[in-house]
C-alpha positions in Angstrom: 118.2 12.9 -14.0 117.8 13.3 -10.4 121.3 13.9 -8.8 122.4 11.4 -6.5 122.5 13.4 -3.2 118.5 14.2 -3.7 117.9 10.7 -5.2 118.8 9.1 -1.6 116.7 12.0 -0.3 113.6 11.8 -2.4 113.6 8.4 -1.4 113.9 8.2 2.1 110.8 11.1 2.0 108.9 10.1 -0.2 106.7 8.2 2.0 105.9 10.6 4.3 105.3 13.3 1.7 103.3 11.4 -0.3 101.4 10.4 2.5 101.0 13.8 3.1 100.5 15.3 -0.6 96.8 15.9 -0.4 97.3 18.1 2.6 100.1 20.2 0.5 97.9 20.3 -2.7 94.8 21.5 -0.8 96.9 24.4 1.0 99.0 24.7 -2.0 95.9 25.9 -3.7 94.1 28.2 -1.1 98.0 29.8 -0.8 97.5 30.2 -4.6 94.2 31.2 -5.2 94.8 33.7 -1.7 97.3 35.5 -3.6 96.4 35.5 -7.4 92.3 34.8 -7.4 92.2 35.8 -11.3 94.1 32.3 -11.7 90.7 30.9 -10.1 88.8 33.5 -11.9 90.2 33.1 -15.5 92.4 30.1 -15.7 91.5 27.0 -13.1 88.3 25.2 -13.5 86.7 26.3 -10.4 84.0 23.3 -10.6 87.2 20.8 -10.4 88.5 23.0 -7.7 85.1 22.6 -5.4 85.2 18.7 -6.3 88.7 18.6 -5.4 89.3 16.6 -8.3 92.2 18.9 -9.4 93.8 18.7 -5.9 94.1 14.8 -6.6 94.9 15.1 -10.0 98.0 17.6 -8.6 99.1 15.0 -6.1 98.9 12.0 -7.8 101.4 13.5 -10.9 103.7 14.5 -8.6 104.1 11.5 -6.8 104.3 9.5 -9.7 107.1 11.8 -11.0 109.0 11.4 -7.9 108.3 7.5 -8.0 109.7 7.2 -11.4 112.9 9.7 -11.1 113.8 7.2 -8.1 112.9 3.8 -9.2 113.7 4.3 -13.2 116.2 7.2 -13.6 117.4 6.4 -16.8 113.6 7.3 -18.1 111.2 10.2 -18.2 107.2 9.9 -18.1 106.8 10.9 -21.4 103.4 10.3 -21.8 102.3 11.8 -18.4 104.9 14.4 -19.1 103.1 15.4 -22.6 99.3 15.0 -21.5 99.7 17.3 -18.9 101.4 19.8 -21.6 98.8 19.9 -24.4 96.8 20.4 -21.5 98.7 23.2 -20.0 99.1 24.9 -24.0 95.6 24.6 -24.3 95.2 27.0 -21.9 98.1 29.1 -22.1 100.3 28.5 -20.0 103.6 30.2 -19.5 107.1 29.5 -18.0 106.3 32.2 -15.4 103.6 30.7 -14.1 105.1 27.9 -13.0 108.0 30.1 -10.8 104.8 31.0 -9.2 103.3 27.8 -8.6 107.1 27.1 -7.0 106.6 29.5 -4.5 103.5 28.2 -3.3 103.6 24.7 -3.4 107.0 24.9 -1.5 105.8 27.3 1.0 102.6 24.3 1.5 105.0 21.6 1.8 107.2 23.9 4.7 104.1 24.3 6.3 102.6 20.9 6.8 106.0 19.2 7.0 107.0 21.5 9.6 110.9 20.2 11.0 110.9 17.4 8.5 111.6 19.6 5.7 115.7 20.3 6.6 117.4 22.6 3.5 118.4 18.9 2.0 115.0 18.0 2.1 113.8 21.2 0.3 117.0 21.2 -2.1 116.4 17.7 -3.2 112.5 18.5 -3.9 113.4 21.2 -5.2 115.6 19.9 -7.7 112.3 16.8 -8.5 110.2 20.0 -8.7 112.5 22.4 -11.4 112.9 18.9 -13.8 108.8 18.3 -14.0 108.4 21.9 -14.6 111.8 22.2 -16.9 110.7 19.2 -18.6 106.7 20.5 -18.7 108.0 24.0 -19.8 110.4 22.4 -23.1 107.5 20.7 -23.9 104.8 23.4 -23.9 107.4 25.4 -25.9 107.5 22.8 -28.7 103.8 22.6 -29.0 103.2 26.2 -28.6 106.3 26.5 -31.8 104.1 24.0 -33.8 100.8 26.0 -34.0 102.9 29.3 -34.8 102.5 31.0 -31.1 103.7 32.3 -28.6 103.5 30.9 -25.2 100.4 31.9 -23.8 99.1 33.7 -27.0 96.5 30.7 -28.0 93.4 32.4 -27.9 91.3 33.3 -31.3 87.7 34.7 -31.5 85.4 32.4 -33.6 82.1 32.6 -34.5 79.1 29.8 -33.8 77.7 29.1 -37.4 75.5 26.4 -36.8 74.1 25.1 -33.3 72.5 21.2 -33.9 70.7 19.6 -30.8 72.1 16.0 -30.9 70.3 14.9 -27.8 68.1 16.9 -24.8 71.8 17.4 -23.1 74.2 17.6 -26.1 74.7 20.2 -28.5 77.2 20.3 -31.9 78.8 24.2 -32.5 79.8 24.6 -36.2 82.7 27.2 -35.9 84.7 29.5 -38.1 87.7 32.0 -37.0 85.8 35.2 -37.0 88.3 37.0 -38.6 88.1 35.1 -41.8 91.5 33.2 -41.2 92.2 29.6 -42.1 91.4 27.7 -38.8 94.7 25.8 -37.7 95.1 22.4 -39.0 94.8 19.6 -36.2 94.7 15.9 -35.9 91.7 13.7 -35.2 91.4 12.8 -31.7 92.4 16.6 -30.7 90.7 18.8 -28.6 90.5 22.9 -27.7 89.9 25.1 -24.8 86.7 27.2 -24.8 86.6 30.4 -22.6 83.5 32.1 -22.1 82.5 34.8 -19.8 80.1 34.1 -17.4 77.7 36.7 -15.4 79.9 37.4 -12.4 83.1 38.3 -14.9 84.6 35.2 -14.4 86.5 34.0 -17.8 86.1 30.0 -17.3 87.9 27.3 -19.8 86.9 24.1 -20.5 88.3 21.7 -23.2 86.2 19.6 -25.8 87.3 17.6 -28.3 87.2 18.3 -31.9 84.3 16.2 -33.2 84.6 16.5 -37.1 87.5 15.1 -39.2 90.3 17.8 -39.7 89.3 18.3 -43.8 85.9 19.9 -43.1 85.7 23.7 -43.8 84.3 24.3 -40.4 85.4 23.2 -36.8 82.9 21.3 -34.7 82.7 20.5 -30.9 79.9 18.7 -28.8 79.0 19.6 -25.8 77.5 17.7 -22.8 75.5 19.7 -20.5 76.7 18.5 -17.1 74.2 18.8 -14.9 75.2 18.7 -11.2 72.4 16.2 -9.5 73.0 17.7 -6.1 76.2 19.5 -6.9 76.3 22.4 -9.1 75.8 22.3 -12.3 78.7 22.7 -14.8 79.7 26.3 -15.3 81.2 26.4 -19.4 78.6 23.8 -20.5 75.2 25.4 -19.1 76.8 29.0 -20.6 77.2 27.5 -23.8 73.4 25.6 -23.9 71.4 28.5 -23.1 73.5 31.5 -23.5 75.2 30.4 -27.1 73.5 30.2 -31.0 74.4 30.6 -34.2 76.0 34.3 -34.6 77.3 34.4 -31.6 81.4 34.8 -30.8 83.8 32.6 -28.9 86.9 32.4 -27.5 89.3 29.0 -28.7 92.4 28.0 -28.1 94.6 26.5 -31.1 94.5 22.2 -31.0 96.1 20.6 -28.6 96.0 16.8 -27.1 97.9 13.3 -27.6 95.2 10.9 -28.1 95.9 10.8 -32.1 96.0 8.0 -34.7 99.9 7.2 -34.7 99.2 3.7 -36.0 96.6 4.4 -38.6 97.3 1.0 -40.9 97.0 -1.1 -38.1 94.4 -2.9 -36.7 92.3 -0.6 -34.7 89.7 -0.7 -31.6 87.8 2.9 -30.8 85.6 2.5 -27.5 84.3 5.2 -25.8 80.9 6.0 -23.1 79.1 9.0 -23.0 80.1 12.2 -24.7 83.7 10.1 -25.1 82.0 9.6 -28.5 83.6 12.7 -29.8 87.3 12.3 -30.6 86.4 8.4 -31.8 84.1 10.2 -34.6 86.3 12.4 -35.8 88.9 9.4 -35.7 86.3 7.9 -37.9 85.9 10.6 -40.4 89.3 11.0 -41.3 90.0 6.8 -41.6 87.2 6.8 -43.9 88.5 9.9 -46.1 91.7 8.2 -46.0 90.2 5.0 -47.5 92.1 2.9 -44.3 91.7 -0.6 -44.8 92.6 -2.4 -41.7 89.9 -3.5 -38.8 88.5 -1.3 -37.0 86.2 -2.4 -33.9 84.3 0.4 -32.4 82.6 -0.2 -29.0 80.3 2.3 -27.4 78.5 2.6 -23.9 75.9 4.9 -23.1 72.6 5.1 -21.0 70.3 4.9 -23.9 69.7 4.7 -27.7 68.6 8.6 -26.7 71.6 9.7 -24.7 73.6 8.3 -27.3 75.2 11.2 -29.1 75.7 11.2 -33.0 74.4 7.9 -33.0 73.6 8.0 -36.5 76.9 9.5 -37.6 78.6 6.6 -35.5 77.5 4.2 -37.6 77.3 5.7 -40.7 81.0 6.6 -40.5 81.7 2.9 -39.4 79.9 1.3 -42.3 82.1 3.5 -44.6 85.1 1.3 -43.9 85.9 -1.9 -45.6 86.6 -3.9 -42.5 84.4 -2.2 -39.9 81.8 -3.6 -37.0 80.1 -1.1 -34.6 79.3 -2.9 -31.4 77.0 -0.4 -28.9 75.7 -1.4 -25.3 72.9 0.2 -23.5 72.1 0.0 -20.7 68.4 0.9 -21.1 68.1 -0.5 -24.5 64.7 -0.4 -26.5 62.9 -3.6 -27.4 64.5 -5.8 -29.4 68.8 -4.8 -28.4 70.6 -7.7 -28.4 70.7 -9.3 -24.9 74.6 -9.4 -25.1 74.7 -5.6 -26.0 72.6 -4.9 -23.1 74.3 -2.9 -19.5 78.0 -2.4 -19.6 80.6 -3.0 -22.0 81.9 -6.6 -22.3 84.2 -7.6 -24.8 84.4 -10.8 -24.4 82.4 -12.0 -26.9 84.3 -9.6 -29.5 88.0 -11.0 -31.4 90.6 -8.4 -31.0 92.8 -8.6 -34.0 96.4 -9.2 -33.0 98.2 -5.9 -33.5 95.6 -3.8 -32.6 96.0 -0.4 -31.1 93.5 0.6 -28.8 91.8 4.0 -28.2 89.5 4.9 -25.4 87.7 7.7 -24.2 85.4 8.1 -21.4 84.5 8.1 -17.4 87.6 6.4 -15.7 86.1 3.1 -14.7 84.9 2.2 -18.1 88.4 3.0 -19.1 89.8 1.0 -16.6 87.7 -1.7 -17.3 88.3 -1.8 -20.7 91.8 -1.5 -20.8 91.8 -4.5 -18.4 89.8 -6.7 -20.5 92.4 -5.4 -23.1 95.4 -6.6 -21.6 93.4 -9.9 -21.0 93.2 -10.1 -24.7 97.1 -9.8 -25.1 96.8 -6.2 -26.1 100.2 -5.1 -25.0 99.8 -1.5 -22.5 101.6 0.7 -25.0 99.5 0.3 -27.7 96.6 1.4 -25.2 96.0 5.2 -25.8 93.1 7.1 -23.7 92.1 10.4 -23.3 90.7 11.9 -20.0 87.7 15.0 -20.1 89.0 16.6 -16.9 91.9 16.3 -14.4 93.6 13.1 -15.1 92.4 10.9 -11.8 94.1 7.7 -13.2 96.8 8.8 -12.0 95.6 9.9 -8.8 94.4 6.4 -8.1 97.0 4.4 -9.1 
């Protein structure tokens, strides 16, 4: 709890440094990156760096942390709070990283502030900053406990056993730990960091989720190739398209993320677009091994039957539950699609069970459009789960 000297502080500045939080972020980051470039090199995606997606993603958490220590001090973004630390464990993050992040974000905020930042001003954002981080830190520590680590010591060298071509632009890696070690249990909806090395000696991470059910012998991830259309093209999954097959060794992280199945015997909804496919199936695989009975509605978007990824396995692993409908939209359907299942997802024409928990993954406006439909449908906001590939910009544009 914020004290109640820097509450009245906070408050009174929070306008002008939230007004001004993009600035800090941006200079935050060159300050950062000027004085520790292997944290560019090795740690920080730089393609979210160029985009600036990361500077946003930085501002809008803070800003909603401040926000809430003011306006709801008797509670704690929790689920904020613990996205952005399977996040941070998934790449190994440790509590003295973040005395360094400290130093630079507050010398940013002296800087663009200029006079406006008296020593209250600094003590009392100071204080915001130390809970977030003391609270981020506890966190990380827990989940780092869980999977039998250290902080910062995620990392295991696996070995590609089987490369499948599930589309033109997505691939499926089959992986085992190549030093013939059980791989680490995880829960369906989870993801893991991948770090490869790229030709300038750069060491770049990217996460993907885990896209079989957590009872197969082997571990699987699918991978979109992003391809830049005007911007550059993504870094991790063009390495891992032409550089990576079957034989070959890579670096993961131990299983990290909160979008898992917490309400498994209730009614359930799984809608995803794209490669967001990929938790939702391995959500799939593991309801039909455990012989769940409850509805389950799954919703997918995508361009094409083509682009679809695992289409086949989408259904299949639907039609294995009792109490199942798949519902898929195209929006470049071949002939004979249904003309209600044709361009974006609608659900309007679907019945959401009461008590259904909902599950999305995807782009952020199909999220946000789904979740709004949702809530149209008396689905209450907590029971709305999502999962975000990427810095998490729902934040950011809230």
């Amino acid at each position: 709890m914020l004290s109640e000297t820097s509450t009245a502080t906070v408050r009174a500045t929070l306008p002008a440094v939230g007004a001004a939080v993009g600035d800090i972020a941006d200079l935050f980051y060159r300050k950062l990156f000027d004085a520790h470039p292997e944290l560019l090199r090795d740690l920080f995606n730089r393609g979210n760096q160029a985009s600036g997606a990361q500077r946003q993603a930085l501002a809008g958490s803070i800003a909603a942390f401040a926000t809430q220590l003011i306006e709801h001090p008797d509670t704690r973004p929790d689920v904020m709070l613990g996205r952005i630390a399977h996040k941070h464990a998934s790449l190994g993050v440790t509590p003295a990283q973040y005395e360094i992040v400290h130093t630079h974000l507050f010398a940013a905020i002296a800087e663009v502030l200029g006079d406006a930042v008296t020593p209250e001003v600094a003590a009392a954002w100071d204080e915001v900053y130390w809970l977030m981080a003391g609270a981020l830190i506890s966190i990380e520590q827990r989940l780092y406990a869980q999977q039998g680590v250290v902080a910062g010591d995620v990392w295991r060298e696996w070995e590609v056993v089987t490369r499948i071509e599930e589309t033109a632009d997505v691939a499926t890696f089959q992986l085992r730990p190549a030093d013939g070690a059980p791989a680490p249990a995880f829960r369906p909806g989870q993801y893991v960091s991948v770090q490869v090395e790229l030709p300038d000696g750069a060491r770049q991470i990217r996460q993907y989720s885990l896209s079989s059910a957590p009872g197969s012998r082997l571990r699987s991830i699918t991978v979109k190739r992003v391809r830049g259309g005007g911007s550059p093209d993504g870094e991790v999954s063009r390495h891992l398209h032409t550089e990576v097959e079957a034989g070959d060794h890579v670096r993961v992280s131990a299983p990290y993320g909160d979008l898992v199945l917490d309400s498994a015997d209730a009614p359930l909804l799984l809608a995803s677009a794209g490669i967001g496919c990929t938790p939702m199936l391995s959500m799939l695989e593991d309801l039909a091994a455990a012989g769940h009975r409850a509805p389950v509605t799954v919703v997918h978007g995508d361009r094409s039957p083509a682009t679809h990824a695992m289409r086949t396995d989408h259904a299949l692993l639907t039609g294995k539950l009792p109490d199942a409908a798949a519902h898929f939209w195209y929006e470049d359907p071949e002939p004979g699609h249904p003309a209600e299942r044709t361009g974006r997802v609608d659900l309007s024409g679907l019945t959401v069970t009461p008590g259904t928990h909902a599950y999305l993954c995807g782009p952020l406006p199909f999220m946000r459009a789904v979740r709004t439909q949702l809530l149209a449908k008396g689905v209450p906001a907590t029971d709305i789960h999502y999962e975000v590939f990427g810095p998490d910009m729902w934040l950011a544009q809230d």
